[in-house]
C-alpha distance (Angstrom), angle and dihedral (degrees) to the residues before:
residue distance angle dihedral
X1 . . .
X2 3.55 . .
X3 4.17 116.7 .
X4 3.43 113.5 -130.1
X5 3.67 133.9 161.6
X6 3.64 120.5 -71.6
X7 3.95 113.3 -173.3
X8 4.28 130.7 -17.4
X9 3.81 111.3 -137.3
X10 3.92 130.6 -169.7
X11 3.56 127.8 -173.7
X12 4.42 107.0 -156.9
X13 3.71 88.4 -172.7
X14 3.89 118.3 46.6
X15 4.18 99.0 -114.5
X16 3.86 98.0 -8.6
X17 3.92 110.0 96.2
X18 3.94 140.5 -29.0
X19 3.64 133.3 -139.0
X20 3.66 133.6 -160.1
X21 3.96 120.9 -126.8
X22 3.44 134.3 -177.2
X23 3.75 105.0 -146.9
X24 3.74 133.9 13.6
X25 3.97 134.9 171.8
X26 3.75 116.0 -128.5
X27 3.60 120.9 -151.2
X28 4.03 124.6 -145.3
X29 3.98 108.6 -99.0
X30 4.16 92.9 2.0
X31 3.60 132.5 107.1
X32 3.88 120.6 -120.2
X33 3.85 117.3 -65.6
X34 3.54 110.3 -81.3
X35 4.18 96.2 -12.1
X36 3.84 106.7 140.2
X37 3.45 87.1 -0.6
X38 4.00 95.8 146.9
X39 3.88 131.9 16.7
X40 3.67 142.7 -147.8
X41 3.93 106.2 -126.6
X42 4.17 119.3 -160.1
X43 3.59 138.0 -146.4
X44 4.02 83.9 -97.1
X45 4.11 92.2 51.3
X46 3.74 120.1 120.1
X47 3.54 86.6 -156.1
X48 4.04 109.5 152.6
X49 3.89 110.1 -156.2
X50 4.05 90.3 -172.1
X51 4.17 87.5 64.4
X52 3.75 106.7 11.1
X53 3.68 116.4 175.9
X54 4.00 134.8 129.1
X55 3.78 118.2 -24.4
X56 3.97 129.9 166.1
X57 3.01 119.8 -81.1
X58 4.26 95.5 -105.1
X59 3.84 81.9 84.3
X60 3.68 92.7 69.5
X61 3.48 148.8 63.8
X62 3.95 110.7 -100.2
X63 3.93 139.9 179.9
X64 3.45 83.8 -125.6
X65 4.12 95.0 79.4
X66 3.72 97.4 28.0
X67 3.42 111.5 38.1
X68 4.24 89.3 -172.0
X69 3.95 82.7 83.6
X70 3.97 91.8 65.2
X71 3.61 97.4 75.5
X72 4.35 91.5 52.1
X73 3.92 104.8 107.7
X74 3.49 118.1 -171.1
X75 3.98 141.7 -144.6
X76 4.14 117.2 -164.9
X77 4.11 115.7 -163.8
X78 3.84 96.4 -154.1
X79 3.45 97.9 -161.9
X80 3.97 95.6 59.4
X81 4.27 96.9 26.1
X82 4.06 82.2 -122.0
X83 3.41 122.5 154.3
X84 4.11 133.8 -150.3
X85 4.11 120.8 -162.2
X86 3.27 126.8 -172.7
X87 4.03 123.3 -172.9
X88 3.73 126.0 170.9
X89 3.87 89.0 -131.4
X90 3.75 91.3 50.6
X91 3.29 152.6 50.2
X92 3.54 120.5 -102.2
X93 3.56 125.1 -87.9
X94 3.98 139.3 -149.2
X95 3.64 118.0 179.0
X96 3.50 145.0 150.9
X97 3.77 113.3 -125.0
X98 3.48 100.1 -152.3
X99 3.70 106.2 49.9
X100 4.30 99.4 79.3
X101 3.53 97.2 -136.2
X102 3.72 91.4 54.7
X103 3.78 84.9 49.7
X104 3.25 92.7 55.2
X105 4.33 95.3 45.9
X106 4.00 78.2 59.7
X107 3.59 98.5 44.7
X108 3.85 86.6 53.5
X109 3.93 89.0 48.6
X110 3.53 93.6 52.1
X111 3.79 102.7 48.8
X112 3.75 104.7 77.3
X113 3.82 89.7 51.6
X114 3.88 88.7 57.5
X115 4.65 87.3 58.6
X116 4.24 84.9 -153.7
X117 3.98 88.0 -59.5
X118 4.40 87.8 118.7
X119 4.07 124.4 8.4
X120 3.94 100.7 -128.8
X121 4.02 97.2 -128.1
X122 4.08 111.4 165.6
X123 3.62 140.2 -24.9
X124 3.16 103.8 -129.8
X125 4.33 138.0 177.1
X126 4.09 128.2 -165.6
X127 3.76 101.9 -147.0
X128 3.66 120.0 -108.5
X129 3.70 95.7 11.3
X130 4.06 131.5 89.7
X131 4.06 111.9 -136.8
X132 3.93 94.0 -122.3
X133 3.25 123.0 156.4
X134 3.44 88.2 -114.5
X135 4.10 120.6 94.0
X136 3.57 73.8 -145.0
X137 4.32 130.1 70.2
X138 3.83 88.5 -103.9
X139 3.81 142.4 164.4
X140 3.67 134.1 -171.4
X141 3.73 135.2 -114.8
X142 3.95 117.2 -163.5
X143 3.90 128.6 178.6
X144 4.16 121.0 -131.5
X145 3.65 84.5 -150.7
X146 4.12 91.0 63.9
X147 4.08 92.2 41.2
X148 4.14 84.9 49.4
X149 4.01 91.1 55.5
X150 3.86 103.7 43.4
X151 4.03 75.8 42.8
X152 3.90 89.3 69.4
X153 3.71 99.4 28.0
X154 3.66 88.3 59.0
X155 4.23 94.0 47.8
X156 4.62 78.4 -127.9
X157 4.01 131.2 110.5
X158 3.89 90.6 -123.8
X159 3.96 103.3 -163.8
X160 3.73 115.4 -144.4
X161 3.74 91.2 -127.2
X162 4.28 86.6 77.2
X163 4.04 83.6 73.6
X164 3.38 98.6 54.4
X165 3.92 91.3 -141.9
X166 3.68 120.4 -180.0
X167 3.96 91.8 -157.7
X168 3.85 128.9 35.7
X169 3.35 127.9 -155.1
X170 3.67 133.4 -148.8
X171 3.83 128.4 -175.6
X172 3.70 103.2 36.1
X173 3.71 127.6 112.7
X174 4.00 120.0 -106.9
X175 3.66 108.1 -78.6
X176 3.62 100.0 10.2
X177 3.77 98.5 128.7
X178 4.05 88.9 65.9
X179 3.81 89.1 83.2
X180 3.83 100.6 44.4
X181 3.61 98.3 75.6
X182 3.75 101.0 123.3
X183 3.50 98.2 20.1
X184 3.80 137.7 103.4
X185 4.03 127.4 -102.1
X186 3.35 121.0 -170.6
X187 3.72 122.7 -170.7
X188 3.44 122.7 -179.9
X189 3.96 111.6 -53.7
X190 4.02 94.0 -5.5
X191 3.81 138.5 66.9
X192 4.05 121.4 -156.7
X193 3.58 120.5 -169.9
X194 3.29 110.1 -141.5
X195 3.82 116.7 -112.8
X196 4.19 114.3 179.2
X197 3.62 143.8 -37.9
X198 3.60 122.5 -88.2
X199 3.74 111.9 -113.1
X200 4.14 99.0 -156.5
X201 3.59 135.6 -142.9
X202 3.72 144.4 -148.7
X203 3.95 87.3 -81.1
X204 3.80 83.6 86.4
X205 4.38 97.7 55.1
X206 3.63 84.5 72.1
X207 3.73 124.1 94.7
X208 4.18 113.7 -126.9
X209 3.67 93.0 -142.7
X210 3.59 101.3 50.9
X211 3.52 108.0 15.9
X212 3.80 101.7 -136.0
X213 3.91 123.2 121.4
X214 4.37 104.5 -99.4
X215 3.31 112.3 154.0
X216 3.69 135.7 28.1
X217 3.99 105.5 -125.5
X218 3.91 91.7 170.9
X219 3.36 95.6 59.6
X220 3.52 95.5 49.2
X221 3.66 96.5 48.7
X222 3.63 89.4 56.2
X223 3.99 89.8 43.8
X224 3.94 96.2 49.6
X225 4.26 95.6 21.1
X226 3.44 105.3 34.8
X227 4.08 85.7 -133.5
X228 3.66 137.1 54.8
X229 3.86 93.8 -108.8
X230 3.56 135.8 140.7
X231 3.52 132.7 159.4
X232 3.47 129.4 -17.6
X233 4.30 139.1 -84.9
X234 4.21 105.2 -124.7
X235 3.79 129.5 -167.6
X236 3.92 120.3 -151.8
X237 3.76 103.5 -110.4
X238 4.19 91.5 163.1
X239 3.70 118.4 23.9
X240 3.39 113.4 -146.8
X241 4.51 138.3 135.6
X242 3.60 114.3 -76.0
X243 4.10 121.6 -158.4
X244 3.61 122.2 173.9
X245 3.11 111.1 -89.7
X246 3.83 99.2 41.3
X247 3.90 109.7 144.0
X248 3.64 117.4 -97.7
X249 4.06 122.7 -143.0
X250 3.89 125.4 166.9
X251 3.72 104.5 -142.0
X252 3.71 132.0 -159.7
């Protein structure tokens, strides 16, 4: 069978929604377009608004301490740098990031689904630079195949969307992507070299639809893995447009 690309995924606002595309153009050394592209800083944050620039991801907001923020997806208009959220608990939302009283409508929107866990500070950007969790402009590749397995080892209809993946892959075998790291992909017009594995955290237990903690994926990767793995960090080596679809070769 012939691996192509599955589904595209970018995440405006580190942790708080996803949206599906179906095309994006990668550029050589940069993160995806508008992945990570702003952040929700806490009353913990060492976040420096004088110098901002790429911190760790303990400065932010994440799914991975209040699971609520699972179940946001997102919509970006490019054009205008507007931004749609939808939430089951909430009413929707369309805001422009940038403009400060807009940031602060969504900081209001977002604080009840936090319950006191996080105190929603800023949303905040460092220009020219995606907050991954990467030191490192990264994005991540993930296989169907793998999500599929742990799927029936763990008895649960995982849905990809609890990996936060930026690229999906169909057509490999389960587990595949262990032995890449330090290899080549290419898919379609663009190559990634592949960087890491992605050691996951509690972000994933939580189910995207409802936003409430159901099934515990750590514990099965470590049952059925022996790690906490899944999916893989990527650099752009050769920029190029993606679409799903696009054929998928690992390379030497």
């Amino acid at each position: 069978m012939t691996a192509r690309l599955a589904h595209i995924f970018r995440h405006p606002i580190k942790s708080h929604g996803r949206e599906e595309l179906a095309a994006v153009t990668l550029t050589p050394g940069q993160a995806m377009p508008w992945d990570r592209h702003w952040a929700v800083t806490h009353d913990g944050s060492k976040w420096d608004q004088m110098a901002p620039g790429w911190m760790t991801c303990a400065n932010f907001i994440l799914g991975s301490s209040v699971a609520s923020l699972m179940a946001i997806n997102a919509r970006l208009e490019d054009a205008t740098a507007t931004v749609i959220l939808t939430h089951p608990a909430c009413d929707p939302l369309t805001f422009a990031p940038d403009d400060p009283a807009d940031a602060a409508t969504f900081l209001a929107w977002v604080t009840p689904l936090l319950a006191g866990e996080r105190r929603a500070m800023a949303l905040v950007k460092a220009p020219g630079r995606a907050m991954t969790d990467t030191s490192y402009p990264s994005l991540s590749l993930c296989n169907l195949a793998s999500n599929r397995q742990l799927s029936a080892d763990l008895g649960a209809d995982l849905s990809p969307l609890r990996w936060r993946g930026n690229l999906w892959v169909e057509g490999w075998e389960p587990w595949t992507e262990q032995g890449l790291v330090g290899r080549r992909v290419a898919i379609g017009q663009v190559t990634l070299q592949i960087e890491e594995p992605i050691k996951r955290c509690k972000a994933t237990s939580a189910n995207p639809v409802t936003g409430l903690r159901d099934v515990d994926t750590l514990q099965g990767l470590r049952d059925h893995t022996g790690t906490q793995n899944f999916g893989l960090y990527a650099k752009v080596l050769v920029g190029g447009t993606l679409c799903a679809g696009d054929v998928v070769e690992v390379l030497a």
